[in-house]
VEXDREN-2710 file (C-alpha; in Angstrom, 1 decimal):
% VEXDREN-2710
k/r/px/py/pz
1/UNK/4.4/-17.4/-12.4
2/UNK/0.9/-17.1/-12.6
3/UNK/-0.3/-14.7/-10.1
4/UNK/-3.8/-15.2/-9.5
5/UNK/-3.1/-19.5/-9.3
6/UNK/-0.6/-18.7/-6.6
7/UNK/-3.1/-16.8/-4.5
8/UNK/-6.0/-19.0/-5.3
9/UNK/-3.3/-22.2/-4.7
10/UNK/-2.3/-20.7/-1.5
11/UNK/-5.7/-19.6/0.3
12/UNK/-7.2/-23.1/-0.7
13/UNK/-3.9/-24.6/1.3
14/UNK/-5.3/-21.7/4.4
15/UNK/-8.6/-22.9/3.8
16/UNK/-8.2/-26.8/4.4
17/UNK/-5.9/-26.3/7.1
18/UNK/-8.1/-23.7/9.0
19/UNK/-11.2/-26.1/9.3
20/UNK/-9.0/-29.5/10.0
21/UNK/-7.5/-26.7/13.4
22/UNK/-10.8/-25.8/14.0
23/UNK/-12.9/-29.2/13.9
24/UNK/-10.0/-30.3/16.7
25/UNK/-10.1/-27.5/18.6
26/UNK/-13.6/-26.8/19.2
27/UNK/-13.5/-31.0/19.7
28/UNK/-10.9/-30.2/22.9
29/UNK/-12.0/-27.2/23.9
30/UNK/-15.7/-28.5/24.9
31/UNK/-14.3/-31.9/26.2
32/UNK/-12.3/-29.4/28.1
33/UNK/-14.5/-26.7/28.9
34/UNK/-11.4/-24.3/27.9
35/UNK/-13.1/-20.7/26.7
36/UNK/-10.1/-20.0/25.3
37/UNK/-9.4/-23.4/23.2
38/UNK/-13.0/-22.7/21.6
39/UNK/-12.3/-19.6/20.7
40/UNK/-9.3/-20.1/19.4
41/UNK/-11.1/-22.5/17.0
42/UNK/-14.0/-19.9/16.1
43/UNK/-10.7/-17.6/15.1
44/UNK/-9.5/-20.6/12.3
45/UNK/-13.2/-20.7/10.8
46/UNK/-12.5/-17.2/10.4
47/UNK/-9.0/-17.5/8.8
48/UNK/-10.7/-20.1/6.7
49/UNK/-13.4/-17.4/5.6
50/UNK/-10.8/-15.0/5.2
51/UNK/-9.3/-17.5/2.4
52/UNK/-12.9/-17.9/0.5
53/UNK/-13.0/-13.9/0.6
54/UNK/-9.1/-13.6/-1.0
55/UNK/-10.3/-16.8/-3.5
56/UNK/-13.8/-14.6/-4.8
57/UNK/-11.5/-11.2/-4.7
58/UNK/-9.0/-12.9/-6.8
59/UNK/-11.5/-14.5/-9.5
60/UNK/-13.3/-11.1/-9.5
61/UNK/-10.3/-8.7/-9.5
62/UNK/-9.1/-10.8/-13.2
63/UNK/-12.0/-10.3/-14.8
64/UNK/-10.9/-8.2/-18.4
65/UNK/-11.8/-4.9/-18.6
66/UNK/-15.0/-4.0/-20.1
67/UNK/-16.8/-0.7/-21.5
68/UNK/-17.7/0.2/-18.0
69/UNK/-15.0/-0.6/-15.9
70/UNK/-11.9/-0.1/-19.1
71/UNK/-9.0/-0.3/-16.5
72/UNK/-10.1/-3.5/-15.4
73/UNK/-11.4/-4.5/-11.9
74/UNK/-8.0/-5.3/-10.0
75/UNK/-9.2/-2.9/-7.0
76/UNK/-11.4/-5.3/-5.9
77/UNK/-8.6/-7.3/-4.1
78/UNK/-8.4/-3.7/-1.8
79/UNK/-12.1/-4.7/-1.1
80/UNK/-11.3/-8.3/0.0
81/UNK/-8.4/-7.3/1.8
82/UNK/-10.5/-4.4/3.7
83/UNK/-13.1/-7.5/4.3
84/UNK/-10.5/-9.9/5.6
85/UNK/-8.7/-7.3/8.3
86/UNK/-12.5/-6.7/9.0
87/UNK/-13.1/-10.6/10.1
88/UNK/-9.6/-9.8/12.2
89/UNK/-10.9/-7.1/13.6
90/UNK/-14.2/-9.2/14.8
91/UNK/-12.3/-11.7/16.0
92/UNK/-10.5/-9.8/18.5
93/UNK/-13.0/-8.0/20.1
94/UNK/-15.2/-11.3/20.0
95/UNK/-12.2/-12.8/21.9
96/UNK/-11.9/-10.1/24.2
97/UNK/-15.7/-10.0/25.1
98/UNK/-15.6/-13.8/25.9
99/UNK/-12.6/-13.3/27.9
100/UNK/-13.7/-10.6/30.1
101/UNK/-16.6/-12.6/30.5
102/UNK/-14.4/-15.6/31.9
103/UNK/-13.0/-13.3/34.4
104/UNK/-15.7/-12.4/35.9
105/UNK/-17.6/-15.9/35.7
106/UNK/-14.6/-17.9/36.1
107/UNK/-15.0/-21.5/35.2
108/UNK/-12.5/-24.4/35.5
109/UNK/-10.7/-26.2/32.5
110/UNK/-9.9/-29.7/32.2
111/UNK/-7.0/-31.0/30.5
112/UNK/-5.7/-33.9/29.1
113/UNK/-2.5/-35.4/27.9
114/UNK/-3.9/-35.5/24.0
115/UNK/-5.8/-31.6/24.0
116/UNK/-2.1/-30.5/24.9
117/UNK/-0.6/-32.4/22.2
118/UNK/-3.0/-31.2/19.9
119/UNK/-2.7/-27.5/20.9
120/UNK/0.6/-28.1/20.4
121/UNK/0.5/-29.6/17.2
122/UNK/-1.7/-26.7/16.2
123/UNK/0.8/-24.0/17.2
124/UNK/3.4/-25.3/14.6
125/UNK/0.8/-25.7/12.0
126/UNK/-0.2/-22.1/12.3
127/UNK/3.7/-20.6/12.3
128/UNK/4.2/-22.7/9.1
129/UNK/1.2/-21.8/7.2
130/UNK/1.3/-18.3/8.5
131/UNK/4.8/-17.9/7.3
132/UNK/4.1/-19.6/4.2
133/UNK/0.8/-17.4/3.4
134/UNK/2.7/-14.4/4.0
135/UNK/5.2/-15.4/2.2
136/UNK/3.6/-15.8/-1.3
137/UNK/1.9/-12.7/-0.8
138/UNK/4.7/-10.8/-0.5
139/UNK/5.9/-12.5/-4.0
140/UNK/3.2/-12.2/-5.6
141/UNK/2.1/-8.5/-3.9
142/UNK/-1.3/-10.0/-2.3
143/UNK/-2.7/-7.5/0.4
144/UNK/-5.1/-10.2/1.0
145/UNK/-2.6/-13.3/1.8
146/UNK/-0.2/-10.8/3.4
147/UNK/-2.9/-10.0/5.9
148/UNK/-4.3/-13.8/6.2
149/UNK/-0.5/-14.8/6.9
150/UNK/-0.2/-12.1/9.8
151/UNK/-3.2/-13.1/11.0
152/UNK/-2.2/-16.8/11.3
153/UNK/1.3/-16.3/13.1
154/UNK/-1.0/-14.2/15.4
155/UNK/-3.2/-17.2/15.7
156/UNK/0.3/-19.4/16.4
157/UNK/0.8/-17.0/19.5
158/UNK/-2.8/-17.2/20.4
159/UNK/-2.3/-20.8/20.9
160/UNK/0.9/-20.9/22.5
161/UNK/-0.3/-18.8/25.3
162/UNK/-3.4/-21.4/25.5
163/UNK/-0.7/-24.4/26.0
164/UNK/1.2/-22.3/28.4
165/UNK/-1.9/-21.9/30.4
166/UNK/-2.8/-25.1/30.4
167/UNK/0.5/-25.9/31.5
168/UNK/0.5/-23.3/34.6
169/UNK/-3.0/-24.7/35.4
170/UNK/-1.8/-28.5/35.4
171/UNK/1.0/-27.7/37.3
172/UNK/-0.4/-25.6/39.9
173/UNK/-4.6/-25.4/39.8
174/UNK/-4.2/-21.4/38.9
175/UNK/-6.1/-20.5/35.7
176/UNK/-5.0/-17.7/33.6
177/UNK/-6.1/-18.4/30.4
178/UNK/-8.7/-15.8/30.6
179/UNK/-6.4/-13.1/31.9
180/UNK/-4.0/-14.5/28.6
181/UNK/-7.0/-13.9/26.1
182/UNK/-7.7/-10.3/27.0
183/UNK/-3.8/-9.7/25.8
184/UNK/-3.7/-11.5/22.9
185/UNK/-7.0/-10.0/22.0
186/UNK/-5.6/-6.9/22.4
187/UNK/-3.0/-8.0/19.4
188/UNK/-5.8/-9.2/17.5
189/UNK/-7.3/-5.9/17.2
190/UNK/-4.3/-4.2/16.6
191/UNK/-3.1/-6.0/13.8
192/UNK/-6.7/-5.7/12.3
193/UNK/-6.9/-2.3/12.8
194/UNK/-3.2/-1.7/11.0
195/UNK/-4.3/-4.2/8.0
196/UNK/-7.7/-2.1/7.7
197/UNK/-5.8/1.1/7.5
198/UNK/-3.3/-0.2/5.1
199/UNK/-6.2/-1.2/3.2
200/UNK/-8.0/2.2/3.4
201/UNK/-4.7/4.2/2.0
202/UNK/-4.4/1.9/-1.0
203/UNK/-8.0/2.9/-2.3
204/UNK/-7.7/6.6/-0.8
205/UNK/-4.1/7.2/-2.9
206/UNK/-0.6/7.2/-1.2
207/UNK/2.5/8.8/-2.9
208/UNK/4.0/6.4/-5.0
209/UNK/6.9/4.4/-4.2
210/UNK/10.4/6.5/-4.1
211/UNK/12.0/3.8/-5.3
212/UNK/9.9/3.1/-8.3
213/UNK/9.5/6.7/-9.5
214/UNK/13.0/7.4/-8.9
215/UNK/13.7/4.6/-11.8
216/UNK/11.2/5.7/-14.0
217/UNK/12.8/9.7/-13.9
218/UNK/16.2/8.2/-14.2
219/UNK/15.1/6.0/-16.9
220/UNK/13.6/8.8/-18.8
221/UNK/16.6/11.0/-18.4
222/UNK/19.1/8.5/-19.6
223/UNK/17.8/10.0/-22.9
224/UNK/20.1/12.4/-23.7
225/UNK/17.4/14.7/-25.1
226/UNK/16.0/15.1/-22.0
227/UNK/16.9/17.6/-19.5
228/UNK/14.2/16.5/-16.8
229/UNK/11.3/14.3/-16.0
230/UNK/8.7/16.1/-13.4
231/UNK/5.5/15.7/-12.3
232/UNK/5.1/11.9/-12.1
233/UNK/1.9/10.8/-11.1
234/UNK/0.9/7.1/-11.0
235/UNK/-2.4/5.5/-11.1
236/UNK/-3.1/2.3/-9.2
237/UNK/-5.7/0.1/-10.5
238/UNK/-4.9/-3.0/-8.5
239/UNK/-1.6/-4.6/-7.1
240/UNK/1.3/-4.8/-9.9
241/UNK/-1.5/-2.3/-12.1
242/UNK/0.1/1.4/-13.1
243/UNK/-0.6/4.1/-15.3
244/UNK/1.5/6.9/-15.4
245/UNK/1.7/10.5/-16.6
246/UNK/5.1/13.0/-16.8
247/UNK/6.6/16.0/-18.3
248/UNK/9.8/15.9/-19.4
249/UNK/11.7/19.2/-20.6
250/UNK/13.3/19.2/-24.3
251/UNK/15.0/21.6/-26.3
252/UNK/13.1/24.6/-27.9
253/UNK/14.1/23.4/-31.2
254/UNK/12.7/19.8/-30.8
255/UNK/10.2/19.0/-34.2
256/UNK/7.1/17.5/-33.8
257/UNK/8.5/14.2/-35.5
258/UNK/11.3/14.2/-33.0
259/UNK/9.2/14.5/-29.9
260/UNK/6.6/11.6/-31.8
261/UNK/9.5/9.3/-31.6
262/UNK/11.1/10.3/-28.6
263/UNK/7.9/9.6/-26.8
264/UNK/7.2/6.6/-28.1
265/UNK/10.5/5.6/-27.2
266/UNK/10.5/6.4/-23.4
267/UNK/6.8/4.5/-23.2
268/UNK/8.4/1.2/-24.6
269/UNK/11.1/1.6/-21.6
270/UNK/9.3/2.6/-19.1
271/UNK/6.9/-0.8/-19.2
272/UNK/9.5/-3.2/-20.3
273/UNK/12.0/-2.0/-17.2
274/UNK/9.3/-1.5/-14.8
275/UNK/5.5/-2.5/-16.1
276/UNK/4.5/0.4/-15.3
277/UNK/2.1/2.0/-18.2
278/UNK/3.1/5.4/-19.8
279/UNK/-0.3/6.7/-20.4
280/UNK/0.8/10.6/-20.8
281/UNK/3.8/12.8/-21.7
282/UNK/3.8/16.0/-21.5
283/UNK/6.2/18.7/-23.0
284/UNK/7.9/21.1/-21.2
285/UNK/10.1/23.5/-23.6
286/UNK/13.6/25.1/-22.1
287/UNK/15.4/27.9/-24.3
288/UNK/18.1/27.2/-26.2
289/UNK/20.5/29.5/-27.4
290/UNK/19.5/32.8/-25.5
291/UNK/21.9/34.0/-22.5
292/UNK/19.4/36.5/-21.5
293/UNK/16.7/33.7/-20.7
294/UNK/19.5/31.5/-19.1
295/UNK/20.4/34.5/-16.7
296/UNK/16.9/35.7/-15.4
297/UNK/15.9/31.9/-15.1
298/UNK/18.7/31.2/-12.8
299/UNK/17.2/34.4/-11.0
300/UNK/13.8/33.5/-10.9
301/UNK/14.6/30.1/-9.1
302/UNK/16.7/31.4/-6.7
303/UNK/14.2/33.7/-5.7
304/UNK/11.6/31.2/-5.8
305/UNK/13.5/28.9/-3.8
306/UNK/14.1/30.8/-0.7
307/UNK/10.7/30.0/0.5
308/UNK/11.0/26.6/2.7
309/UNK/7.5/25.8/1.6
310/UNK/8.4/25.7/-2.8
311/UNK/10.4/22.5/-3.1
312/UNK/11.2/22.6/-7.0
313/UNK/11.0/25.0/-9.9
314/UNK/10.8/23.4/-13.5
315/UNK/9.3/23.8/-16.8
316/UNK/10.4/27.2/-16.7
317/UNK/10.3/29.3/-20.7
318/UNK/11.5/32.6/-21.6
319/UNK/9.7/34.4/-24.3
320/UNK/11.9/37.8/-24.4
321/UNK/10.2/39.6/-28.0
322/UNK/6.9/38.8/-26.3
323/UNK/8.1/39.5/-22.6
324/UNK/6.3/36.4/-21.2
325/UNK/7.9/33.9/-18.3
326/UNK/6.1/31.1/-17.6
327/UNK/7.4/27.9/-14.9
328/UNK/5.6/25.5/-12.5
329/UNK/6.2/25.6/-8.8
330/UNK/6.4/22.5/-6.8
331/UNK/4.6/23.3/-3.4
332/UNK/4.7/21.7/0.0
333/UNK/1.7/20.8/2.1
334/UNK/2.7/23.8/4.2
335/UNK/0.9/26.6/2.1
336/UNK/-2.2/27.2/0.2
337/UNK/-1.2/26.7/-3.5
338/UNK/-3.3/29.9/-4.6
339/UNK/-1.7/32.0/-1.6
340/UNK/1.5/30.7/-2.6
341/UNK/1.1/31.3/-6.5
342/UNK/0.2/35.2/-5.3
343/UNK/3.6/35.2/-3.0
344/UNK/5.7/34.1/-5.7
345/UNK/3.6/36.4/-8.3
346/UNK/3.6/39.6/-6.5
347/UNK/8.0/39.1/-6.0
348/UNK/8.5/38.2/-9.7
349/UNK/6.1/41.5/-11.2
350/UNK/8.5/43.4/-8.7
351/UNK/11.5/42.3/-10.2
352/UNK/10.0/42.0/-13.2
353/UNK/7.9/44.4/-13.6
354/UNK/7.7/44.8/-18.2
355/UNK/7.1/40.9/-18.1
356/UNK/3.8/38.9/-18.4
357/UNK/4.0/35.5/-15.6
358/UNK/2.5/32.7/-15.3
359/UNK/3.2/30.4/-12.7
360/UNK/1.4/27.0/-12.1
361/UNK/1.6/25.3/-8.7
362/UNK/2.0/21.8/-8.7
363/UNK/1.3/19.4/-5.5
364/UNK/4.7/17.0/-4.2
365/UNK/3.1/13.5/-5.4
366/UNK/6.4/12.1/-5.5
367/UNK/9.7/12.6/-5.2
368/UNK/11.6/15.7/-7.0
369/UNK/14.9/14.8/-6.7
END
């Protein structure tokens, strides 16, 4: 499946189908003087826009990587998608401006047998290419088409409340379509509201999925070498696009040639089981053969560990002839890291008073389990 020709595929599909909606409704909604038929068909020209800006965000976001951009350019589909909820976002309050405007000038529609049929006609058209659109977004993980499908079941609503108020107004001379729009608006702006913050957190760096990094620590300590994987960190550049970095903890006896192939080894799994990029691994050392070390480690973490706000302690190393301890904290977002380094520093010395610490605090970027 070629990603980029299903989202090009798909939005020309949106594209063709928007302005065919549009050409018919603005066609009824001036024969029928219906405020909310016309702008119901200025809302498909945007859908259809929306569609151009996914195509261009598409072409743009596969262009290979180059000496100044060397991870590629896949974030510009966050850009498109920010663009399209944009449009959504217009679209609503330009719907709810025009509406409260009907309700205070008021203005009768005029209805006929065929602008009903088309509305109707229109409604289904919109929950099948809405569904559709979202659909192959979801498959092929397109913020873009996921947002232009919402958008067009929205639109589907949009124009089922239009028939039922032409309905109501056939049947009994009461208008309410203006009253109608000022809801749905309401809708419209919410959904492009959510789509723009969605957007926003994608380029501003979320935790990663706990699914994925779960798998990727679970993958790396199905080696039996390894004791534990910590400090994931994943780097998006684009939908389906990850580097990542971890520590894993090995043996205090592990040769450089070991730990050479070792890595090596995990970075093949990792992409082949997930796609995900192994950019970095880092080497955390645990003692090996030294009961002392076992002891005060198991010590240290418990004391460490009564504090609610330090979630994890890893990486931890005993030298005893040089009388060093070093580990790395895993703190919450309830503390200042530096406060919270001097907590934990002050408690060790105390208990520990003829040995040297170092402690580094690390920030909960994904799960530690």
């Amino acid at each position: 499946m070629n990603r980029d020709k299903v989202i090009i595929k798909t939005s020309i599909i949106g594209i063709l189908c928007n302005i065919l909606l549009a050409v018919f409704k603005a066609v009824v909604g001036v024969i029928s003087n219906s405020i909310a038929v016309i702008l119901d068909a200025v809302n498909n020209l945007s859908d259809a826009l929306s569609s151009i800006i996914t195509i261009v965000g598409t072409k743009l976001a596969g262009k290979l990587p180059d000496k100044k951009h060397p991870m590629g350019h896949g974030r510009i589909e966050y850009l498109s998608a920010m663009i399209v909820s944009g449009i959504v976002l217009y679209a609503g309050i330009a719907s709810l401006v025009q509406s409260f405007k009907k309700i205070i000038h008021p203005e009768k529609p005029d209805y006929s047998l065929t602008s009903l049929i088309i509305i109707a006609v229109a409604v289904v058209v919109k929950i099948v290419l809405g569904k559709y659109v979202k659909a192959q977004g979801q498959k092929v993980n397109s913020g873009s088409l996921v947002a232009s499908g919402a958008d067009a079941l929205f639109d589907a609503i949009l124009s089922a409340s239009v028939l039922v108020c032409a309905i109501i107004f056939i049947l009994s001379g009461f208008s309410l379509e203006a009253y109608v729009g000022v809801v749905i608006s309401g809708f419209i702006i919410k959904s492009g509201i959510e789509m723009m913050t969605g957007t926003l957190d994608e380029i501003l760096g979320v935790r990663s999925d706990k699914e994925m990094t779960s798998k990727i620590k679970h993958l790396i300590t199905q080696n039996t070498k390894v004791r534990g994987a910590y400090d994931l960190i994943m780097h998006n550049y684009g939908p389906d696009k990850y580097y990542a970095s971890v520590h894993i903890e090995l043996p205090d006896t592990t040769t450089a040639k070991e730990i050479d192939s070792l890595t090596r080894e995990l970075e093949t799994k990792i992409y082949e089981e997930t796609g995900v990029i192994l950019a970095g691994v880092g080497i955390y050392a645990y003692n090996t053969h030294d009961d002392e070390a076992l002891r005060i480690e198991k010590e240290v973490k418990q004391l460490v560990l009564q504090h609610k706000w330090a979630v994890q302690v890893h990486g931890f190393y005993l030298d005893v002839e040089a009388k060093m301890m070093r580990f790395d904290v895993v703190l919450s977002f309830d503390i200042e890291p530096q406060r919270a380094v001097q907590v934990l520093y002050d408690e060790i010395k105390k208990a520990y008073p003829d040995f040297a610490v170092k402690i580094a605090p690390d920030v909960d970027v994904s799960t530690t389990d």
